[in-house]
N, C-alpha and C positions, 0 to 999 in steps of 0.2 A: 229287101233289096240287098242283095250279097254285095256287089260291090258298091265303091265308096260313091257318091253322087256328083265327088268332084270329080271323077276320071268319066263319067258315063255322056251319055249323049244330051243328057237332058241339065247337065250343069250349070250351061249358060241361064236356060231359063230357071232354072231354082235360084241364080243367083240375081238372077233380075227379080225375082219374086219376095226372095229375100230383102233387096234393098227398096222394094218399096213398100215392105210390112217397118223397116224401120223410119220410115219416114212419117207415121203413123204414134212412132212410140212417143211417151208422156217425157216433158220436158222436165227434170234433174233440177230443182230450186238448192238443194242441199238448205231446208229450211227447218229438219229435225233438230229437236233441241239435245238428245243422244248422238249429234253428229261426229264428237271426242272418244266415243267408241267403236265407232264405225269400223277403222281397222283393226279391230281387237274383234269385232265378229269377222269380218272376212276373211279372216286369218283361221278363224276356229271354222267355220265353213270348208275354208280349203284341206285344212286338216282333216276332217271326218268324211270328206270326200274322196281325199287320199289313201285314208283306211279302209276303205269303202270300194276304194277303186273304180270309181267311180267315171266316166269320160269327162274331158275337159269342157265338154258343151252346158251336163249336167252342173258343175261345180260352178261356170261363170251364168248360168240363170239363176241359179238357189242364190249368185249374191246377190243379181240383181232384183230379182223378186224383192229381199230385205231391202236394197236402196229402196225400189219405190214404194215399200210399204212404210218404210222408218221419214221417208220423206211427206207421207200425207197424215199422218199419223202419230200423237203423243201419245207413248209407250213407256212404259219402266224398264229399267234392267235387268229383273228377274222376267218377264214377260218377252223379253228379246231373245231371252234364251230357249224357252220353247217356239217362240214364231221363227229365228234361225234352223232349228233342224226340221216344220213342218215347212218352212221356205225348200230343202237340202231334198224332202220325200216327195213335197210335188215336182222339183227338178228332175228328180231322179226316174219318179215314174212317167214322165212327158218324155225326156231325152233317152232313158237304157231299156231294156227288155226287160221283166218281170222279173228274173231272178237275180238280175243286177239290185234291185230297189234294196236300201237297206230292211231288215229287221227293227221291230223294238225293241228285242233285247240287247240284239247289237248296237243300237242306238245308245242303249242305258252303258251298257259294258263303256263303249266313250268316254259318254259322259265322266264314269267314276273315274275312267282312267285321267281325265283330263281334270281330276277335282274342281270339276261346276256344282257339286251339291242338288242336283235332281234327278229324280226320280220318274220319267215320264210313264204317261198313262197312256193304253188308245183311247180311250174317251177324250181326253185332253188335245193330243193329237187329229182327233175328225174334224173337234169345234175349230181347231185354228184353221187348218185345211179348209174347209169352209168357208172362214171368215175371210181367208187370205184369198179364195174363190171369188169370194162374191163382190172383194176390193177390185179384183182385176176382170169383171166382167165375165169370167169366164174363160180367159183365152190367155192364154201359156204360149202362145207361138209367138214368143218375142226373140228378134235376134240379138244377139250377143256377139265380140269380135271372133267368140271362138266357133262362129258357126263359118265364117268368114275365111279362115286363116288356112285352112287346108287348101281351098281352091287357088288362093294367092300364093302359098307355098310350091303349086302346081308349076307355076312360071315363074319361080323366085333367082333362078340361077338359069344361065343362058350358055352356049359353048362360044360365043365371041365374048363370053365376059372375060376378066383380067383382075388376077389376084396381085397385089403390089407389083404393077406395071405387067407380066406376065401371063402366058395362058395358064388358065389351068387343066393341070396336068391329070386331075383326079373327079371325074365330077359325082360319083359315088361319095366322095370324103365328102368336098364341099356342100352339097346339098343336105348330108347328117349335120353336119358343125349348122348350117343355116335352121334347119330343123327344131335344134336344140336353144340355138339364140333366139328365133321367131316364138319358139314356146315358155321363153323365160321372160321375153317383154310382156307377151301377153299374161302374166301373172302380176307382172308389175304393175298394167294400167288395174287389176284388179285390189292394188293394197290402197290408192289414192285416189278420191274422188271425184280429184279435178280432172278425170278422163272420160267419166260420163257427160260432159260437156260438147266432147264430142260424139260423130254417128260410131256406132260398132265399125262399121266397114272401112272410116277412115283410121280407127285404133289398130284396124287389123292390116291395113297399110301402110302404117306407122312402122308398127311389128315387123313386117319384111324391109323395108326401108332403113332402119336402125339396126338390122342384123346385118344388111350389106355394106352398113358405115364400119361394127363393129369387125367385121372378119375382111375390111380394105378391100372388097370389092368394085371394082370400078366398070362402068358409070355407075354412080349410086341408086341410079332411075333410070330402069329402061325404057323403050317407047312400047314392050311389048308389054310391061307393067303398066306402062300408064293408060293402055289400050284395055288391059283386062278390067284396071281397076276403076277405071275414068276420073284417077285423080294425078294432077302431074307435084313434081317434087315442090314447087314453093305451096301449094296447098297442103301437103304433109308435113309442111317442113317446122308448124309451131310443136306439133303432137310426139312427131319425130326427137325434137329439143327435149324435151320433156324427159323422154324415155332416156333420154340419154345423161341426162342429167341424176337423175334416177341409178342408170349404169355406172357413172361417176362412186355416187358415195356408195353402194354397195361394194367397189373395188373397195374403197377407202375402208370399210368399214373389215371387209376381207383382210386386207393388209392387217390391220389390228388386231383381231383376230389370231392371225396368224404369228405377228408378235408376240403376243401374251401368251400361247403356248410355247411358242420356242421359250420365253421366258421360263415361262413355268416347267420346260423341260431340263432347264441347267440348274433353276431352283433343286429338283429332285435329283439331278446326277451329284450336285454339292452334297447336299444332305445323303444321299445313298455312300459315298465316299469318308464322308463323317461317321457315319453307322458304321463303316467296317472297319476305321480306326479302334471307334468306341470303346469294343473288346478286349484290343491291346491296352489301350490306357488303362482301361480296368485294372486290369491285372497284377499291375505295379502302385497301384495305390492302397494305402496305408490304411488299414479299417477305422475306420472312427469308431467302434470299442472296443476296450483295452479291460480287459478279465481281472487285472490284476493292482488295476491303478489305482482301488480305493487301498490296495495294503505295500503299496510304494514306498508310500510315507514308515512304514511300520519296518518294512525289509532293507529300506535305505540305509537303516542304522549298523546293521547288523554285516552288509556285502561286502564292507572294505575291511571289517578288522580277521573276518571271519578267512578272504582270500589270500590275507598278507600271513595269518596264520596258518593256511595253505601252504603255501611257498615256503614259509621258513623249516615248517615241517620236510617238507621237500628238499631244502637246500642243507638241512640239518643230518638227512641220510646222507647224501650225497657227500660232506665235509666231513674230515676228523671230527669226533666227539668231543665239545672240552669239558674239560672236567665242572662240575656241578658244584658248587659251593652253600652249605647251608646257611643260610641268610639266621638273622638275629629275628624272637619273636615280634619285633617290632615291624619286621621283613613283610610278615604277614599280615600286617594290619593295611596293607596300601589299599584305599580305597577305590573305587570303584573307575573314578577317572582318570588316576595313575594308571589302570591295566589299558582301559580303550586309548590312554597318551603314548603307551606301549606298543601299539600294532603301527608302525609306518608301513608306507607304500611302495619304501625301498626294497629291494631286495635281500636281505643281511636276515643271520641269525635273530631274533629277540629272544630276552630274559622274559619267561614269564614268573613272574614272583606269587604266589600263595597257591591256596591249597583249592587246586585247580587240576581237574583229569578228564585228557583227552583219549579217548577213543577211537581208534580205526579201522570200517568196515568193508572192506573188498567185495564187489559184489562177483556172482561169474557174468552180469546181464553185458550185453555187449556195451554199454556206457558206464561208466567206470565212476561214483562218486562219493564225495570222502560226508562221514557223518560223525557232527561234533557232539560231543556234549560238553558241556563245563557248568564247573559249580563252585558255588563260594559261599564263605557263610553271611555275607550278605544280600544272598539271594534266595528267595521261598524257597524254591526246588529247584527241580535241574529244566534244562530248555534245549531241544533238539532242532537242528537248523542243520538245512542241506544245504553242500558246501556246489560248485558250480565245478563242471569236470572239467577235467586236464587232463595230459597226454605225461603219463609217467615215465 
């Protein structure tokens, strides 16, 4: 049947047929003792559905199939994970055409992606299928909201309705935006399982009822709604709560979300802003090692007498010559600490007294520096020491 069954002639009575196959269905105790993971399978259900691409008719019977089996039945948690996706293959092949149904391997490929840690078999998969057969009698024809909610989307929007006091002006918009909200309730009664309480067909009345609260539609109950659906709005109106409450914290939850990124967005514009400092700071900072710092101590002794003997040198070309006076041999006995008492850090001529000979090397290299030696006879040998350049 090409087209959809809710546009065709025979809708009314499929929907009549519908609502009395659910009157039929097994009443929901939520007596499983797994009942704490319940939305952690529906959730993984709707996922593998999704990938699967699965119809939304298929995805809301695979869960329901697991409510009523996890509801008559003590099961483990490794064991729920294979009866959730033979729940997902008998959905899939009741509700989609043959080549819709998933694979095993694509089953498996899921799985890994989803690190569940199994491995399924077809052997594994027939016995469950069977089991989950023979639990239900045999018959898969249960309805679900989402077999409901097409037909009810049918008549969900009227051209005398009124957007915030208003006509509306677009009923192509309105009806997508209604589309999209009726098909986001109806996932929601699917995460908690206080909705299988009620019938599929009034969660799927719920569903258009709470989208036209949601998008200020007014009146929020037609009489042409309540004609198709045969529920008027205070009979909707615990289920309707519900979902909207529901819409509540996922705003809320939204909002935070949203938060936390923007946070986390000026976290990393700080820190991006910091990095491209970084480089510059670098640059100007001082190496923590120093080549020459263990022989500081050794060259400290030597830089002041060595530069002031530089200069006088220096300032001795530069001045008159005075005449040199031979000192008495007692002249030359000055010891060691009279000559280094000899170099101040003035600038002036010095006497240097004993038998001491300086050297001066011009080099051509484009740094120009002066190389001493001196020597005394109480010194072993002689000691070469680069002097520091200057500008002659």
């Amino acid at each position: 049947m090409e087209e959809p069954w809710w546009k065709g002639d025979l809708a009314a009575e499929i929907h009549w047929t519908l609502r009395l196959k659910e009157l039929k269905l097994h009443v929901y105790k939520a007596h499983s003792p797994q009942i704490g993971m319940r939305r952690y399978f529906a959730d993984l259900l709707a996922i593998l559905s999704s990938r699967c691409q699965l119809c939304p008719t298929a995805r809301h019977l695979a869960v329901y199939l697991l409510d009523l089996f996890m509801d008559r039945y003590d099961v483990s948690v490794k064991q729920l994970y294979v009866i959730s996706i033979a729940c997902l293959l008998l959905a899939s092949k009741f509700e989609e055409k043959e080549d819709r149904v998933p694979k095993l391997e694509q089953l498996n490929s899921f799985a890994y992606m989803c690190n569940l840690n199994l491995a399924l078999t077809k052997k594994d998969l027939l016995k469950m299928e069977l089991l989950l057969l023979e639990s239900f009698n045999w018959n898969l024809c249960l309805p679900t909201p989402a077999h409901y909610i097409d037909y009810y989307l049918f008549a969900s929007v009227n051209e005398s309705d009124l957007h915030n006091g208003w006509p509306i002006t677009s009923m192509t918009k309105v009806r997508a935006f209604m589309e999209k909200y009726a098909h986001y309730f109806l996932e929601v009664s699917l995460q908690d399982h206080v909705f299988l309480s009620f019938r599929p067909s009034v969660v799927a009345a719920a569903c258009v009822g709470a989208s036209r609260v949601c998008l200020e539609i007014s009146p929020s109950w037609t009489s042409q709604l309540q004609l198709l659906t045969c529920y008027s709005w205070e009979y909707l109106a615990p289920c309707i709560e519900l979902m909207l409450i529901a819409h509540d914290k996922d705003i809320k939850e939204a909002n935070k979300e949203k938060d936390r990124v923007t946070l986390l967005q000026q976290q990393q514009q700080v820190v991006e802003s910091l990095t491209l400092q970084t480089p510059t700071q670098v640059l100007f900072q001082q190496t923590r090692y120093h080549p020459l710092a263990q022989h500081s101590a050794v060259l400290s002794q030597f830089h002041s007498p060595i530069q002031d003997l530089c200069s006088a040198y220096r300032d001795s070309l530069q001045a008159p010559r005075p005449s040199l006076t031979s000192g008495s041999s007692d002249d030359s006995l000055h010891s060691y600490s009279t000559l280094q008492a000899s170099f101040q850090p003035v600038l002036q001529t010095v006497s240097i007294q004993g038998p001491i000979t300086m050297q001066v090397a011009i080099s051509t290299e484009p740094r120009h520096c002066l190389s001493l030696t001196y020597g005394s006879s109480y010194f072993s040998g002689h000691h070469s020491y680069t002097a520091g350049c200057f500008n002659g």
